[in-house]
N, C-alpha and C positions, 0 to 999 in steps of 0.2 A: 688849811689848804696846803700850805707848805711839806705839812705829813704823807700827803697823796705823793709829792711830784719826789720825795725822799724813797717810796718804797715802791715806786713805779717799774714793774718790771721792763718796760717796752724803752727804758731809759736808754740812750747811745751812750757806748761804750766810750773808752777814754780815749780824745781826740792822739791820732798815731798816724804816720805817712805825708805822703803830700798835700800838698792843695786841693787837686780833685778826691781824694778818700775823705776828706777831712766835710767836702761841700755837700760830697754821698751821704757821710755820715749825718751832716747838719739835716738834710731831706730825708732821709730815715726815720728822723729822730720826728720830724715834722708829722711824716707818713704813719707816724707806729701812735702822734699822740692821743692822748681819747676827747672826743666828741662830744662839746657842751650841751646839754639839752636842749632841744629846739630851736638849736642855731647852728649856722655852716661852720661857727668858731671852733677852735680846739684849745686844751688845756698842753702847754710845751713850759718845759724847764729852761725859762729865761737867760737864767746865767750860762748854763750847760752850751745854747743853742748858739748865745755871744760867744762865750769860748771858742765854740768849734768855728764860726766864723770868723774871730778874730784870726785863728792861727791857719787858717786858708788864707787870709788877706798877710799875716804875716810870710807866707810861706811861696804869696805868689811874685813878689818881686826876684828872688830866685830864681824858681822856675822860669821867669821871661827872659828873666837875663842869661838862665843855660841856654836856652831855646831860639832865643837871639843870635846867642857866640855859634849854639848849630850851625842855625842857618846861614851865615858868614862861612864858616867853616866849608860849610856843604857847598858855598858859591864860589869860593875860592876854587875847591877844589874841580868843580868842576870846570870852572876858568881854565884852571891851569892843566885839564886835562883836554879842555878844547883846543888850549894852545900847543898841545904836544900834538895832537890829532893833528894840528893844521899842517905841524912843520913836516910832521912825516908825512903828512897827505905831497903836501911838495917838492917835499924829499924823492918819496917814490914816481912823480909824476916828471921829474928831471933825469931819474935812472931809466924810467921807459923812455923819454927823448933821445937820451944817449944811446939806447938799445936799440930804436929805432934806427935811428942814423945807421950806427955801427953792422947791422942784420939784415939792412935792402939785399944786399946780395944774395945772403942765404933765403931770403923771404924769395929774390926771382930764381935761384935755385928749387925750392920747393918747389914753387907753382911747375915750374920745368917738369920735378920727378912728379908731378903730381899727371901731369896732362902722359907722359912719356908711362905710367904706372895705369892711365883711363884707358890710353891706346892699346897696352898689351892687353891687358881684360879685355877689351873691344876685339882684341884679333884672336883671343883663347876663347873666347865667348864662340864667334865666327868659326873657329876651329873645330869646335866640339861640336858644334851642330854641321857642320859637314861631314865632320866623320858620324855621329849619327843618325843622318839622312844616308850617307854613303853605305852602313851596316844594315841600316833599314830594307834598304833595295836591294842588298847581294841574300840577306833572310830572308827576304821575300822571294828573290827570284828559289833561293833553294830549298823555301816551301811549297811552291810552284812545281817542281821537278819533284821533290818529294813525293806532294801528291800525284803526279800522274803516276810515277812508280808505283806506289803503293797502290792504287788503281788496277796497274796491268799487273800484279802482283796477287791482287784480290781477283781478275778476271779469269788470269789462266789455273788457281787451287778452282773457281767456282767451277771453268772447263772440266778441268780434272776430275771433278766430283761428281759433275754431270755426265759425261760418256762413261758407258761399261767398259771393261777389257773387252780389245778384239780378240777373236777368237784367233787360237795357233793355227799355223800356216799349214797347208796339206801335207806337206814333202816331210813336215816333223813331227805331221799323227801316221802318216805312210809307216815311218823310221821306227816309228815307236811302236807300231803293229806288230811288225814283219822280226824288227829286230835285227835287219840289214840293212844296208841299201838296194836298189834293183839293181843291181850291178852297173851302177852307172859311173863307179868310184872303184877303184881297187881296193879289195879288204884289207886291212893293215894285220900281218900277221907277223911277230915279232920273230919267228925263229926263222924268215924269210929276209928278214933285213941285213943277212950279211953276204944273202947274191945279189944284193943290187950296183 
């Protein structure tokens, strides 16, 4: 039997690492061994399986004790960063006191430019809409006038367009006949104009 568990491929490897590789490895070793016949038993290498648990158990006082000094470590340190937290939390909560005191003035200051800064906005605001309201009405009135103009503008071209030419006056189809007047006018004759 001894010859099986010598050339047993599924053997664990040479115990290496810490305590938990070493417990892995023990459960491996367990996991990988072969199956008695007709029983939940298994055939494991004895010595092999002691070993690897001895040097887990050799290996776990170490480790608790790193894991120990961590956690001191990690408590201290946080301590000692809550304590640094606290002073500065008081620290700073003494400099806002001091500020406070020291800043009423500028704090009733502000509030001052703040209501003094609402008001102008209040009266630009008021401003801007009367002026326009105020452009609104003088547009309006002089789209108002606009319109009629362009109205009586459009009425007297339509006049225009609608009456014929009147006909030329008598006296100037007479004129344009005859080619004189009836002698109602003196004839303009230029070589006459130096007896007058």
């Amino acid at each position: 039997m001894t010859d099986l568990f010598d050339e047993d491929p599924f053997a664990p490897p040479e115990p290496s690492g810490d305590a938990e590789g070493l417990i892995r490895q023990a459960l491996d070793a367990v996991a990988a061994a072969r199956a008695m016949p007709l029983s939940a038993s298994v055939l494991v290498a004895r010595d092999e399986l002691v070993e690897l648990l001895e040097g887990a158990l050799d290996r776990l006082p170490d480790e608790l004790r790193q894991a120990r000094w961590l956690l001191k470590e990690r408590d201290e340190f946080i301590a000692q960063r809550k304590r640094e937290a606290e002073t500065l939390l008081e620290d700073v909560r003494a400099q806002a006191e001091r500020m406070v005191q020291r800043t009423e003035i500028v704090r009733q200051a502000n509030q001052v430019a703040q209501r003094i800064l609402d008001d102008a906005r209040e009266e630009a605001r008021r401003l801007r809409h009367e002026a326009e309201d105020f452009c609104d009405q003088k547009l309006a009135s002089f789209e108002i006038v606009l319109d009629r103009t362009l109205k009586t503008v459009q009425a007297g071209r339509e006049k225009l367009q609608a009456t014929p030419a009147p006909p030329p006056p008598a006296a100037d189809v007479a004129g344009a006949e005859g080619g004189m007047d009836n002698g109602s006018g003196a004839f303009f004759d230029q070589d006459d104009s130096g007896r007058w």
